[in-house]
C-alpha positions as a Python dict, from the first residue, in 0.01 Angstrom:
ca = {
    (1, 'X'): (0, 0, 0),
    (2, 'X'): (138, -316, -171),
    (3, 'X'): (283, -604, 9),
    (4, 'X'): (647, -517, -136),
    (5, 'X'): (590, -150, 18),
    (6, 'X'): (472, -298, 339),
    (7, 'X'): (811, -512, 368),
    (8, 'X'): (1011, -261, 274),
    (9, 'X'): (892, -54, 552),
    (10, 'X'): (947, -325, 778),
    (11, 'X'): (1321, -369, 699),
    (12, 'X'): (1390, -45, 801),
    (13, 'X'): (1347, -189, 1146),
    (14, 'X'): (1132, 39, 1413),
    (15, 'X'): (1315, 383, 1364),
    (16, 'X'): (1163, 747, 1429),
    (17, 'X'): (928, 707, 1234),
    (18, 'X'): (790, 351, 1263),
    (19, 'X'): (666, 150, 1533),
    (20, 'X'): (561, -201, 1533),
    (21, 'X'): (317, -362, 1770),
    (22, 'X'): (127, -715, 1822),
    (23, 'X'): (-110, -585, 2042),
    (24, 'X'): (-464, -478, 1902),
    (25, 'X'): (-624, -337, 2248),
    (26, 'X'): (-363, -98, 2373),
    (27, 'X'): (-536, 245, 2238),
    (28, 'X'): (-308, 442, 2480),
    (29, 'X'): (17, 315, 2318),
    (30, 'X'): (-153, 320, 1969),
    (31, 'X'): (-242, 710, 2007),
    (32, 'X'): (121, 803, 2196),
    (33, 'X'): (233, 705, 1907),
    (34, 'X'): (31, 867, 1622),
    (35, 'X'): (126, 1130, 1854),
    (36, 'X'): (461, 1130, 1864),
    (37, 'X'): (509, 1060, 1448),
    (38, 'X'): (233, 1439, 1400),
    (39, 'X'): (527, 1616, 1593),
    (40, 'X'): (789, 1470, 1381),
    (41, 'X'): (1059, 1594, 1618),
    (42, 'X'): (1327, 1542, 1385),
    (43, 'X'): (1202, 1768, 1161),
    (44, 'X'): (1203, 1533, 866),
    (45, 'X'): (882, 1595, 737),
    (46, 'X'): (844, 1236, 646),
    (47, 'X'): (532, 1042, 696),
    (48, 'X'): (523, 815, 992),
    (49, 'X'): (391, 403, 1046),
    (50, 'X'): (240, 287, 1308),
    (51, 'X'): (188, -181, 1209),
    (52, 'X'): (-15, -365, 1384),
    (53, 'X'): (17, -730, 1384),
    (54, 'X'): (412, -721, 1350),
    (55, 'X'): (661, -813, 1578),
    (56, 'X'): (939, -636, 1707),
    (57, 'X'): (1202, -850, 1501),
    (58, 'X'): (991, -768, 1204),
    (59, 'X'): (765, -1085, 1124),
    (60, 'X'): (434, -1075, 1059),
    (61, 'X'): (241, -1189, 1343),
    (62, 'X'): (-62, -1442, 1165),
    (63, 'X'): (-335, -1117, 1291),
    (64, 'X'): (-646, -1108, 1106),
    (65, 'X'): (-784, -756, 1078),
    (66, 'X'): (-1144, -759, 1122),
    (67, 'X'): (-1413, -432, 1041),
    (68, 'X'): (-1444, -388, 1430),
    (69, 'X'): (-1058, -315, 1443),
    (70, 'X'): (-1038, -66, 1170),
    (71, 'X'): (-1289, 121, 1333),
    (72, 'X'): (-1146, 127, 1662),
    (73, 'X'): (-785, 266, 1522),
    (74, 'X'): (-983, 520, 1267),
    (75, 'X'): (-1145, 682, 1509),
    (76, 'X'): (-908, 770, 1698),
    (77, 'X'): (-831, 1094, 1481),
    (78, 'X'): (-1141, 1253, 1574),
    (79, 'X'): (-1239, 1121, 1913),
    (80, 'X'): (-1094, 1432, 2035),
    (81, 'X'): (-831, 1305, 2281),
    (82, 'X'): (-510, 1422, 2006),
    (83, 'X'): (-523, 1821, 1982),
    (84, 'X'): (-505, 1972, 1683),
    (85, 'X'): (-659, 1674, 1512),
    (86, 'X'): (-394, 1483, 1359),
    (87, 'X'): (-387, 1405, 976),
    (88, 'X'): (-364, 984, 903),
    (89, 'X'): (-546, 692, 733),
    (90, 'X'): (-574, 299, 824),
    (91, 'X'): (-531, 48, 559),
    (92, 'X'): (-524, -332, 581),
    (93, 'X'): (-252, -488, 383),
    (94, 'X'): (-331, -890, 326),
    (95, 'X'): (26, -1134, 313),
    (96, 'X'): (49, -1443, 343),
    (97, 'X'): (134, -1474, 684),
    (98, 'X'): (-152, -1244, 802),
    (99, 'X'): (-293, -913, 795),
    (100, 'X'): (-117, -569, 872),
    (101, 'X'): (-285, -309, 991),
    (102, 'X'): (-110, 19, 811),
    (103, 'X'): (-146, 338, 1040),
    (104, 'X'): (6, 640, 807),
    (105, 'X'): (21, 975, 993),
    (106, 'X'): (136, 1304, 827),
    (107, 'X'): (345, 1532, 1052),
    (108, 'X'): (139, 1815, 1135),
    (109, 'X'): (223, 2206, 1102),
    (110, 'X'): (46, 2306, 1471),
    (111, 'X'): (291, 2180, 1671),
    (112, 'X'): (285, 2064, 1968),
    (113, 'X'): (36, 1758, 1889),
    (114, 'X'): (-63, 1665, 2252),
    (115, 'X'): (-237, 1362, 2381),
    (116, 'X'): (-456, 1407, 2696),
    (117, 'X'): (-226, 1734, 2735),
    (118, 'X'): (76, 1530, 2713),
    (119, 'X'): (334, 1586, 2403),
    (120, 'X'): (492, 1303, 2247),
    (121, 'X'): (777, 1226, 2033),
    (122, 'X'): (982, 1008, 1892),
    (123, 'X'): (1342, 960, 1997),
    (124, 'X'): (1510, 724, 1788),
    (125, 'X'): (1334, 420, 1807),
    (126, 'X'): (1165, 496, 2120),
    (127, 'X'): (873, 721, 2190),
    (128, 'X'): (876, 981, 2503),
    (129, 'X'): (747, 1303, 2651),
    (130, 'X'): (860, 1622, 2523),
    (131, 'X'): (1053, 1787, 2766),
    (132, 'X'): (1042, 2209, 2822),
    (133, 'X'): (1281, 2290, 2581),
    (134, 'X'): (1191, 2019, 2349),
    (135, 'X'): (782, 2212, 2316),
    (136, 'X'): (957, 2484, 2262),
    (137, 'X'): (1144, 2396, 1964),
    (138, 'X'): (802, 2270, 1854),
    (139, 'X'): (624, 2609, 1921),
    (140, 'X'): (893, 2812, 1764),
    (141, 'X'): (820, 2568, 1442),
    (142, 'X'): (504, 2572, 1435),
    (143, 'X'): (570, 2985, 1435),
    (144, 'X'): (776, 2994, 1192),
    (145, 'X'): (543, 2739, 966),
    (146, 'X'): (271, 2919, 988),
    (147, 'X'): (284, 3259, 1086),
    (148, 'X'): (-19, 3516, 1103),
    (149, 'X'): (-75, 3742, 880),
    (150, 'X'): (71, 4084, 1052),
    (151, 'X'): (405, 3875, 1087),
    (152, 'X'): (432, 3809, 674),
    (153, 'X'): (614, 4056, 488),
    (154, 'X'): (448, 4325, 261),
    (155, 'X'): (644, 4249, -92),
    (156, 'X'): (548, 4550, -227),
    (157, 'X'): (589, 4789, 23),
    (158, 'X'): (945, 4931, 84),
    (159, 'X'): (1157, 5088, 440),
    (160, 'X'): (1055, 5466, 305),
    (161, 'X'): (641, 5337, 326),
    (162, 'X'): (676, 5298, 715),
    (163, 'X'): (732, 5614, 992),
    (164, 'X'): (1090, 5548, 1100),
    (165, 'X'): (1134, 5836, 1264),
    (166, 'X'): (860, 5737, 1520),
    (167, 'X'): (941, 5416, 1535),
    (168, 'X'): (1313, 5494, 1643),
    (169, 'X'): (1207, 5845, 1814),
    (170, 'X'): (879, 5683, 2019),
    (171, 'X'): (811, 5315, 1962),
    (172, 'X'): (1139, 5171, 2043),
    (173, 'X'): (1222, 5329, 2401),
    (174, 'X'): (885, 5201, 2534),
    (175, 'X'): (909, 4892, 2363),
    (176, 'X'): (1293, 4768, 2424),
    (177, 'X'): (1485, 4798, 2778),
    (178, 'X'): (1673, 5179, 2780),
    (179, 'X'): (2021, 4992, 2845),
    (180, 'X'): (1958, 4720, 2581),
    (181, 'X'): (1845, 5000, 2353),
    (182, 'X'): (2177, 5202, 2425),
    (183, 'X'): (2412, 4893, 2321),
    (184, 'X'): (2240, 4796, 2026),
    (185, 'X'): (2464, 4907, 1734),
    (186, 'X'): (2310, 4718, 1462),
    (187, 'X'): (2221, 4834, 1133),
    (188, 'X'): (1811, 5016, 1168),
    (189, 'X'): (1652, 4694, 928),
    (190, 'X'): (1820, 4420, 1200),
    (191, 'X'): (1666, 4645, 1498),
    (192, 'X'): (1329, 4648, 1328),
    (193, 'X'): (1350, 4241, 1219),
    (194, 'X'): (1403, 4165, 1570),
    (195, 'X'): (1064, 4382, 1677),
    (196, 'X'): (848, 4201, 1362),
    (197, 'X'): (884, 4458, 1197),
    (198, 'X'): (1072, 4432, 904),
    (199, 'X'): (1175, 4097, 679),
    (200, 'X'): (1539, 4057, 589),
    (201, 'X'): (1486, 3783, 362),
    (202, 'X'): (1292, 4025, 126),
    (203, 'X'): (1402, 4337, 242),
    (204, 'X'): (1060, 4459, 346),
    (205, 'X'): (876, 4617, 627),
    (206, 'X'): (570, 4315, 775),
    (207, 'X'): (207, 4440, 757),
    (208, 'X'): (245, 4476, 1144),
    (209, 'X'): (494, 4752, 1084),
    (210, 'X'): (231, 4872, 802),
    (211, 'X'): (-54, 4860, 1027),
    (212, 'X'): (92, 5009, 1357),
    (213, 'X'): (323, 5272, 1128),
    (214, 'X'): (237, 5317, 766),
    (215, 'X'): (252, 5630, 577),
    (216, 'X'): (-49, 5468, 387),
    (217, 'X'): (-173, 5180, 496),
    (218, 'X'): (-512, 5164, 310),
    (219, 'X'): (-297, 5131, -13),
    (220, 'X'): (-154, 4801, 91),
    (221, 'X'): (-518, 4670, 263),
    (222, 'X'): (-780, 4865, 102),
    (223, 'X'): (-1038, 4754, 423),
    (224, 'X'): (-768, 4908, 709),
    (225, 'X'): (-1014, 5199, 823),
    (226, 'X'): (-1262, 5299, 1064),
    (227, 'X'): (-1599, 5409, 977),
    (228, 'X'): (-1832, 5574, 1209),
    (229, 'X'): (-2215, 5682, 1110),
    (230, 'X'): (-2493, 5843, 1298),
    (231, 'X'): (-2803, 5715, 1185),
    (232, 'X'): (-3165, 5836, 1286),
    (233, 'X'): (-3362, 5566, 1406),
    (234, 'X'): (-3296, 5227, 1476),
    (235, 'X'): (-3173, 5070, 1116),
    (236, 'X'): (-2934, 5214, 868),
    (237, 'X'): (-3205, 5262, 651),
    (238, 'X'): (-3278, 5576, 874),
    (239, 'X'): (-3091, 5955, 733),
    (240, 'X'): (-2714, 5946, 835),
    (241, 'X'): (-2659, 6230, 1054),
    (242, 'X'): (-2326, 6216, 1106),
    (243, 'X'): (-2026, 6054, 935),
    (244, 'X'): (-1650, 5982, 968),
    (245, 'X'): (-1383, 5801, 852),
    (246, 'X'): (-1059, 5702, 1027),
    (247, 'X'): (-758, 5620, 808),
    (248, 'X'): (-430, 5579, 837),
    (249, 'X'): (-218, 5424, 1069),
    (250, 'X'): (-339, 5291, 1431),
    (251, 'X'): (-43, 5491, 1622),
    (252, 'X'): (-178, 5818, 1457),
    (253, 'X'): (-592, 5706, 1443),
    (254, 'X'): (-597, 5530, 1817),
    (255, 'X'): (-583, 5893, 1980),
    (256, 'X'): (-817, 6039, 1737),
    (257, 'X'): (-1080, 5721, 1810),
    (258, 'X'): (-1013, 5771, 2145),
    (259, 'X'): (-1111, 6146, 2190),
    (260, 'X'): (-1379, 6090, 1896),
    (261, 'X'): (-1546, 5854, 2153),
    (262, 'X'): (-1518, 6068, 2473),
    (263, 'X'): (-1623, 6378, 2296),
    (264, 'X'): (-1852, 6270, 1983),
    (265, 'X'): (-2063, 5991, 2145),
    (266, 'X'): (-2085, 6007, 2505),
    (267, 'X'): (-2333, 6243, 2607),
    (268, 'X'): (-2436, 6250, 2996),
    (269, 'X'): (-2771, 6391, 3190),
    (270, 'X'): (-2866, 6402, 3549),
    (271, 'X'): (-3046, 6135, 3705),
    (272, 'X'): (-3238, 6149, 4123),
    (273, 'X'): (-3139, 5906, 4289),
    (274, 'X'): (-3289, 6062, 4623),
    (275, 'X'): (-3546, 6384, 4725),
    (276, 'X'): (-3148, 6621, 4771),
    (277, 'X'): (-2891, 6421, 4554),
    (278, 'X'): (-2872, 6362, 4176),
    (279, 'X'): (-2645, 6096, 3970),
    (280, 'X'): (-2495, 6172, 3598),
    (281, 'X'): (-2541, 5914, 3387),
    (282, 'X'): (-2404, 5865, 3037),
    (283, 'X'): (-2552, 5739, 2735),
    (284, 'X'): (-2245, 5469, 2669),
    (285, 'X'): (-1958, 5381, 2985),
    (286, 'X'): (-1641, 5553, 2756),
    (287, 'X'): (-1411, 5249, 2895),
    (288, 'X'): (-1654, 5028, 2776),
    (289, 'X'): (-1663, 5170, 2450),
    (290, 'X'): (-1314, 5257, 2414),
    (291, 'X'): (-1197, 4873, 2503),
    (292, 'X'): (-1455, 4718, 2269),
    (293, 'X'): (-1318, 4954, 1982),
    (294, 'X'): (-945, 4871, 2088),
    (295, 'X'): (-1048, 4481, 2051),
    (296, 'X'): (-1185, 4573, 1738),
    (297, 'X'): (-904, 4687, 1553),
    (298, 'X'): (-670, 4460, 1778),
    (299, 'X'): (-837, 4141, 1647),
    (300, 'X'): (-979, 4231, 1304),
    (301, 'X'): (-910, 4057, 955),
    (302, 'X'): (-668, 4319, 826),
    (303, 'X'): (-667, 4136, 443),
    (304, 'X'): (-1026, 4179, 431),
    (305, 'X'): (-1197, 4473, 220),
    (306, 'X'): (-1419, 4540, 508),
    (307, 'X'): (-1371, 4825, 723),
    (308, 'X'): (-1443, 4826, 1119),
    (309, 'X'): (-1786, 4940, 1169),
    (310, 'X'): (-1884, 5180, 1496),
    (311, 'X'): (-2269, 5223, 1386),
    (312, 'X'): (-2494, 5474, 1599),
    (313, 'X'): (-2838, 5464, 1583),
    (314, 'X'): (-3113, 5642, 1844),
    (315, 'X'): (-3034, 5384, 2125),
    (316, 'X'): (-2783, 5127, 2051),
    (317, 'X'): (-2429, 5090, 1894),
    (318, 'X'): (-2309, 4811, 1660),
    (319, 'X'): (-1956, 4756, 1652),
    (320, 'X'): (-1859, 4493, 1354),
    (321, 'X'): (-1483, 4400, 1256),
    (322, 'X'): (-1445, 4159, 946),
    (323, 'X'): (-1320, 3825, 1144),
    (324, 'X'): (-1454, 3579, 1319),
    (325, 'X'): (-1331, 3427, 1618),
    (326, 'X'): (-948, 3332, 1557),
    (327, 'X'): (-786, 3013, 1649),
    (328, 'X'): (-812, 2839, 2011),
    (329, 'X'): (-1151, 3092, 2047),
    (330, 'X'): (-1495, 2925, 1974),
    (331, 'X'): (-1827, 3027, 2050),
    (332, 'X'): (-1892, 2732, 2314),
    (333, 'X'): (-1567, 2858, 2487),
    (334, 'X'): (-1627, 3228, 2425),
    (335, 'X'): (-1463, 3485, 2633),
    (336, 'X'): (-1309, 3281, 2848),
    (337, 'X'): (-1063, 3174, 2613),
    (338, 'X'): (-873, 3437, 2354),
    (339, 'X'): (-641, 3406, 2071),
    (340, 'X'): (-494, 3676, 1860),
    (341, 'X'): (-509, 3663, 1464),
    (342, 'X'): (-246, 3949, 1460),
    (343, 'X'): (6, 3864, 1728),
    (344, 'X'): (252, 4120, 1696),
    (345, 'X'): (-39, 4442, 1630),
    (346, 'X'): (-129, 4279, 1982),
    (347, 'X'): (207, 4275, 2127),
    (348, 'X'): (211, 4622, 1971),
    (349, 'X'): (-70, 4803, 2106),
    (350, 'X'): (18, 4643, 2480),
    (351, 'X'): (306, 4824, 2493),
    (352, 'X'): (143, 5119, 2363),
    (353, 'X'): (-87, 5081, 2708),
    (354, 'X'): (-417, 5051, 2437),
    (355, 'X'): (-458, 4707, 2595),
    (356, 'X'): (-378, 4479, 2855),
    (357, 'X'): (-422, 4113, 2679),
    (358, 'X'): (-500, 4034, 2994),
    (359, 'X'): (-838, 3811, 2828),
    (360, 'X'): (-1129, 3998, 3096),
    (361, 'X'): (-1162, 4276, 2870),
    (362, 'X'): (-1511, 4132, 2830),
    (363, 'X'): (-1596, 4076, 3197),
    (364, 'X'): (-1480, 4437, 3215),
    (365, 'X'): (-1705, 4575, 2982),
    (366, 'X'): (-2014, 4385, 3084),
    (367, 'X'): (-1944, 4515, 3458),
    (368, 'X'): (-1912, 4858, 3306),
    (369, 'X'): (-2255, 4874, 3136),
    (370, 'X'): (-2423, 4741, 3460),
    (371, 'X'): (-2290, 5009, 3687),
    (372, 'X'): (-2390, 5246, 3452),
    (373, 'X'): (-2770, 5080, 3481),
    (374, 'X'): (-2742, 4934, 3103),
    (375, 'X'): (-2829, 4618, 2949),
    (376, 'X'): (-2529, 4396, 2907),
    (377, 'X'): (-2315, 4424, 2578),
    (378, 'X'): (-2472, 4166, 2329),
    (379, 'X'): (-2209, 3935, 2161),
    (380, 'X'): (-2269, 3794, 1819),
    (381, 'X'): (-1993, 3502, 1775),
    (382, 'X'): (-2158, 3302, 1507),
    (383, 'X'): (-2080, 3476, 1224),
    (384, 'X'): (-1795, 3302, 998),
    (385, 'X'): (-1644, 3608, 892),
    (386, 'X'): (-1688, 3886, 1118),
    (387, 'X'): (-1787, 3946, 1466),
    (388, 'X'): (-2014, 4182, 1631),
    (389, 'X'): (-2142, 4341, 1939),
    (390, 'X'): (-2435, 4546, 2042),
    (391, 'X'): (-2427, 4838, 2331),
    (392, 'X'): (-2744, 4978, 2425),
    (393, 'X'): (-2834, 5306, 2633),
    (394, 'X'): (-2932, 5256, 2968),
    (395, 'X'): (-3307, 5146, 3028),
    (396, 'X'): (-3571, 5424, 3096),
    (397, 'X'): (-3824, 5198, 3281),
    (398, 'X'): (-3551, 5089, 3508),
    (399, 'X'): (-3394, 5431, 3611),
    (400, 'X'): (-3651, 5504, 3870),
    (401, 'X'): (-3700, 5178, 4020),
    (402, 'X'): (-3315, 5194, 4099),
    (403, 'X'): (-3271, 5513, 4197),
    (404, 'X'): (-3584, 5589, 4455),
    (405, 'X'): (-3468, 5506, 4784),
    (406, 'X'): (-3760, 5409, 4938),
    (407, 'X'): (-3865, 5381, 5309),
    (408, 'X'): (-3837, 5018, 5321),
    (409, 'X'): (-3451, 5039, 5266),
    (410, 'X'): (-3375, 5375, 5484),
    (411, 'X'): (-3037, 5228, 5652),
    (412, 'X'): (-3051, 5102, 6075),
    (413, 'X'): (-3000, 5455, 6244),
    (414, 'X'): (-3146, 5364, 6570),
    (415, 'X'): (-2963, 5247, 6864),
    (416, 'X'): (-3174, 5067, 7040),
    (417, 'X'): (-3265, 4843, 6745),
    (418, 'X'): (-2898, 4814, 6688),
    (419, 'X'): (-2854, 4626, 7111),
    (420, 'X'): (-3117, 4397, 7063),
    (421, 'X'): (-2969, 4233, 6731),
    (422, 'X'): (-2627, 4260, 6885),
    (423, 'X'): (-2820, 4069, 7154),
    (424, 'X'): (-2994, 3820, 6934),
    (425, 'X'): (-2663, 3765, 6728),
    (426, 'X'): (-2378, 3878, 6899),
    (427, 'X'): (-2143, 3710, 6648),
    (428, 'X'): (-2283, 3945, 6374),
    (429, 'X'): (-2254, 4248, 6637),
    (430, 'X'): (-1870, 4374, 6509),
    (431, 'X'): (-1957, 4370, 6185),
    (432, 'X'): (-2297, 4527, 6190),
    (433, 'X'): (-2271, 4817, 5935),
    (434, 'X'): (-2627, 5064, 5967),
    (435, 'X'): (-2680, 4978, 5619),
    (436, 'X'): (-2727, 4595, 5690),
    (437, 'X'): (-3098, 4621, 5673),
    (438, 'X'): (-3126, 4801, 5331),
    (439, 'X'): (-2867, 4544, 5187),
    (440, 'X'): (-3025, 4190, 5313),
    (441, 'X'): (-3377, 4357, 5165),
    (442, 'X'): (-3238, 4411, 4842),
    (443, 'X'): (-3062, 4106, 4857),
    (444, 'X'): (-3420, 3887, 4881),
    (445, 'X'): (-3389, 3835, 4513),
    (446, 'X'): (-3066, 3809, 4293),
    (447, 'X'): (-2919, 4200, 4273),
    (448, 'X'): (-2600, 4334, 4138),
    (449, 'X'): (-2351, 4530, 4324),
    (450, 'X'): (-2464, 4844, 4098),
    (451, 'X'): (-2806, 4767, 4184),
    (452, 'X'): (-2772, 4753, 4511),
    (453, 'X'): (-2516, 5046, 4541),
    (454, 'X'): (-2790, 5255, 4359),
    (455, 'X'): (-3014, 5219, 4599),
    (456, 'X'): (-2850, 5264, 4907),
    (457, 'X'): (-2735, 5604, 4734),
    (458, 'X'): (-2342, 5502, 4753),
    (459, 'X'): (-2077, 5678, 4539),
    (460, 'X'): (-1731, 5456, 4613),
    (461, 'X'): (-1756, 5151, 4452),
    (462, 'X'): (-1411, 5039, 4604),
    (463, 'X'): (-1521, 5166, 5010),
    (464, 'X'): (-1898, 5029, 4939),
    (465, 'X'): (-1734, 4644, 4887),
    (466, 'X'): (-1465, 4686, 5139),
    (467, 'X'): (-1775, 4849, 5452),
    (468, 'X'): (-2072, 4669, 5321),
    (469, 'X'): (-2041, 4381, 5085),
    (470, 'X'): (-1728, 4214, 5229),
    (471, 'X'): (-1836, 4176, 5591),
    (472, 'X'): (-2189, 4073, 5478),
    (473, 'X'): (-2029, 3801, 5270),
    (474, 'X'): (-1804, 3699, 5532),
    (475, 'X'): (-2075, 3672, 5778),
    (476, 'X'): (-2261, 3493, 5548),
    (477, 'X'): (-2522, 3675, 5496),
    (478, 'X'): (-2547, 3691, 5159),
    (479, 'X'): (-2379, 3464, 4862),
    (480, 'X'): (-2277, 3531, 4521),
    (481, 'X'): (-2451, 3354, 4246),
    (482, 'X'): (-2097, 3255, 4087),
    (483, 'X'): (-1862, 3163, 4363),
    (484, 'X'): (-1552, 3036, 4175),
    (485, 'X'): (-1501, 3346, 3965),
    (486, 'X'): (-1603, 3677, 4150),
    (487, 'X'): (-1513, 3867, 3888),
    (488, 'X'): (-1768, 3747, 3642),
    (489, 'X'): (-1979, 4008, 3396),
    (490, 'X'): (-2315, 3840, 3588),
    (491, 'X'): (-2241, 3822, 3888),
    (492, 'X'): (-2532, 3873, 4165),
    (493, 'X'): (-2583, 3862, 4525),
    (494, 'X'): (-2877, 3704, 4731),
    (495, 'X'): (-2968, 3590, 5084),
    (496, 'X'): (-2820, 3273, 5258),
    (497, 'X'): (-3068, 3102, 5478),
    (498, 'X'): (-2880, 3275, 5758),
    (499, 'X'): (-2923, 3656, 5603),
    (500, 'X'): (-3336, 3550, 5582),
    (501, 'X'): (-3337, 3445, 5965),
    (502, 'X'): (-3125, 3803, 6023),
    (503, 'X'): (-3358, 3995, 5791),
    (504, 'X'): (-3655, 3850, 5979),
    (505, 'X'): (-3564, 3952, 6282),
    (506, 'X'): (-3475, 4319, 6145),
    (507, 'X'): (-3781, 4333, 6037),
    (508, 'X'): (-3939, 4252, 6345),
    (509, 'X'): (-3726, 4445, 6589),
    (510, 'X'): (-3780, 4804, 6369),
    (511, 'X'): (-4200, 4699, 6354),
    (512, 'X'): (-4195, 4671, 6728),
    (513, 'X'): (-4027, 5017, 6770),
    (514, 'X'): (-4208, 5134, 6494),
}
C-alpha cells in the first residue's frame, strides 16, 4: 500500500469498514474488530482496515512500528481465538509523520466470524455484538454462499428424472403439517423449492431430490450405490461368496438394506449362561448395524465415484463411505461433535424415521456391541477422503467367562445373613436387593452393565438398572468410571471404598454361616 492509498483511506473517515486506533496493546479491541470487518454485516463485500497509529480525527500519530508489533497483530489470525480463521495481512506503511500499521481483512463466506464465542459487527462507524436476528441474517448468508452439495441443483437432470408421484403421494404428508399441506395451492415446482428439492432459478430438481427420489440416480453420480461382498477369510483377497449391489434411490434401497441386514447377515446361536437357561446371541447387534449403514449413506461424499462399502469377511465387517469427516467434525473432537455434508438427505431421512440426528448414534452402537458381548466398533477417522469402521463378532474366549455363574456370585438368599447386615448397616437395609453380593463382587474391578447383567443371569436391561444398579449407585456402593456423561459407549462400574467395607463384611457374614 502506497502512502497516497493509505491517505485516501483515511479521508474516508472511520466508516463500516475502517477503524482507526492509537493504541498498540489493546489486542481485545484490535481482534473485535478484525472481527466485526470478516462478517461484513452490510453485505458489501468490500475489504475492511483496521490503522494503527492514527487518530480518530485522522492524523497520523508519530508511531514507529517495530518487528515485535507486527508479530503481535499477525498472529492474531491463527492464535485460534477468531472462528473460522479469518482471511487478512499486516503491512507497515512509512510517512513522514510516522508509521501506519495497515490491518486488511477480507470478509469471510462462514459467517458468523465469532471472537471468544462472541459475534461482532460493524454498525456504521461503531463496532457491536450481533444481536439474534442479526446471526441469523449471517447464517442464512453464509447458507446461501456456500451451500452443500445435496442443496445445488442437478443442471442436467429435469422434473420427469425425480418420483413425483411419491414425493406428493408419501413424502410430503410426513414431511409438511396436514393443514399447511391442505392450503398450499402453489404450483408442484414452488412446493418442492420450498422442501430443497427443486431449483427455480434453473428449473431443476437438487441432487437431494435425486438422491432421496431419482428414477436413476447412478446416472447423475456414477458412485451413488451400495455394495455388499462376502468374502472367505479375513482379506478380500479371500473367494467372494456372496455379492450384491444396491442401486437406485435411498427411499426405494433403505428398506431393501434394511431387511438385507436382518435377514442376510445376522445369524444367531445359543449360548449357557447357567446349568437350565441358555442366551441367543447374534453374530452382529442388527441396530448396530443398521444405524452404522444409515450414517453411511446419510453422511457419504455423493460426487465421489466410490460406492459405500458393507465388506464381510469370516469375523468382522468393514463399512467404508467415500468422505471424511465433514465440517465442525475432527478426529480430536470425534463423536462428540457432528456435522452433516448433505443437510437436506439428513433432514430427509429424519423424517423418514431412518435417523434421529440426535449425534449418540455412536454411543448407541458401541453400547449395542457390548451387550451383545462384542468388541467395541473400531473407528477409523484419519483418512482424508473416506471414513471407516470395523464390527467384529463377539469374542469366543470371553463367552464362557461371562456366562458361568459361578458359586462365588450365587445372589444373598439367606435370611439370617440378610439381619445381621441390616444390623451392621441399617442405612443400606431398604435397599438391600439379594443380588447385592454378586454385584459388589463383580464390581471389584471395572465391569460393564452387560457384563455384569450376564452374570447374574438377568434378561431386562431396563428392570436390572431400575432393582439393582440404581439403588447400589445411590447408596454408593459402586461408581461409574465416567460420571458426567452416563450414557457413554465405555462406561464401567466399580467399588467405592464404602461397597469394599460392605463386600467385606458379606463376605464374612456368608463364611461364618457357611
Amino acid at each position: 500500500m502506497t502512502q497516497e492509498e493509505l491517505r485516501e483511506i483515511i479521508a474516508t473517515n472511520e466508516n463500516y469498514r475502517i477503524e482507526l486506533t492509537t493504541s498498540t496493546g489493546d489486542m481485545d479491541k484490535f481482534q473485535e474488530a478484525i472481527c466485526a470487518f470478516a462478517n461484513d454485516m452490510p453485505g458489501s463485500r468490500k475489504k475492511g482496515y483496521l490503522l494503527i497509529g492514527v487518530k480518530n480525527n485522522g492524523q497520523i500519530d508519530g508511531l514507529k512500528v517495530d518487528d515485535a508489533l507486527m508479530k503481535k497483530i499477525s498472529g492474531i489470525r491463527s492464535d485460534g481465538n477468531i472462528l473460522p480463521l479469518p482471511v487478512m495481512s499486516t503491512e507497515k506503511v512509512v510517512t513522514e509523520e510516522g508509521d501506519v500499521l495497515v490491518v486488511e481483512v477480507t470478509p469471510s463466506f462462514d459467517t458468523p466470524v465469532r471472537y471468544r464465542g462472541r459475534t461482532f459487527i460493524r454498525i456504521g462507524s461503531r463496532r457491536d455484538i450481533a444481536s439474534a436476528e442479526e446471526e441469523r441474517i449471517l447464517v442464512e448468508r453464509c447458507a446461501a454462499s456456500l451451500p452443500t452439495f445435496d442443496t445445488r441443483p442437478c443442471r442436467e437432470a429435469k422434473l420427469d428424472d425425480i418420483d413425483v408421484d411419491t414425493i406428493v403421494r408419501e413424502y410430503m404428508p410426513k414431511a409438511i403439517d396436514e393443514e399447511t399441506l391442505a392450503n398450499d395451492k402453489r404450483p408442484l415446482k414452488e412446493q418442492l423449492a420450498s422442501l430443497h428439492l427443486f431449483n427455480m432459478q434453473w428449473d431443476c430438481p437438487t441432487f437431494a431430490a435425486l438422491i432421496m427420489f431419482g428414477r436413476n440416480s447412478k446416472y447423475f453420480m456414477p458412485g451413488a450405490y451400495i455394495q455388499y461382498v462376502h468374502f472367505k477369510g479375513s482379506t478380500n483377497g479371500g473367494a467372494i461368496l456372496n455379492e450384491r449391489r444396491f442401486e437406485g434411490c435411498l427411499y426405494k434401497i433403505l428398506p431393501e438394506l434394511e431387511n438385507f441386514i436382518r435377514d442376510g447377515i445376522i445369524t444367531k446361536r445359543p449360548v449357557p449362561i447357567s446349568i437350565l437357561r441358555e442366551k441367543d446371541v447374534v453374530n452382529y447387534p442388527y441396530k448396530a448395524l443398521r444405524e452404522l449403514m444409515m450414517n453411511a449413506v446419510m453422511h457419504r461424499d455423493y460426487q465421489a465415484n466410490m460406492p459405500t462399502r458393507l465388506y464381510q469377511y469370516d469375523n468382522y465387517i468393514e463399512i467404508m463411505n467415500p468422505g471424511g469427516l465433514y465440517g465442525q467434525a475432527r478426529p480430536e473432537n470425534f463423536p462428540h461433535v457432528n456435522d452433516y455434508r448433505n443437510s437436506v438427505v439428513a433432514g430427509m431421512m429424519k423424517t423418514l424415521n431412518y435417523v434421529n440426528m440426535f449425534n449418540h448414534g455412536v454411543g448407541d452402537v458401541q453400547e449395542l456391541m457390548k451387550e451383545n458381548n462384542s468388541p467395541v466398533a473400531e473407528f477409523n477417522v484419519n483418512y482424508l477422503t473416506a471414513f471407516s469402521v470395523v464390527v467384529r463378532e463377539p469374542n469366543e474366549m470371553n463367552l464362557p467367562k461371562l456366562a458361568q455363574v459361578k458359586e462365588d456370585f450365587m445372589p444373598i438368599d439367606n435370611q439370617e445373613v440378610i439381619n445381621k447386615f441390616a444390623k451392621n448397616f441399617p442405612d443400606l437395609a431398604q435397599i438391600l436387593p439379594k443380588q447385592l453380593c454378586a454385584v459388589l463382587r463383580v464390581c471389584e474391578k471395572e465391569t460393564s452393565l452387560s457384563e455384569i447383567m450376564i452374570t447374574l443371569s438377568a434378561t431386562s436391561r431396563r428392570s436390572f438398572v431400575r432393582k439393582v444398579i440404581n439403588p447400589v449407585l445411590a447408596a454408593n456402593l459402586i461408581k461409574n468410571t465416567h460420571p458426567d456423561n452416563p450414557r457413554h459407549p465405555l462406561q464401567k462400574y466399580l467399588l467405592t471404598e464404602l461397597g469394599l467395607e460392605v463386600l467385606k463384611l458379606l463376605n464374612e457374614l456368608q463364611s461364618d454361616k457357611n
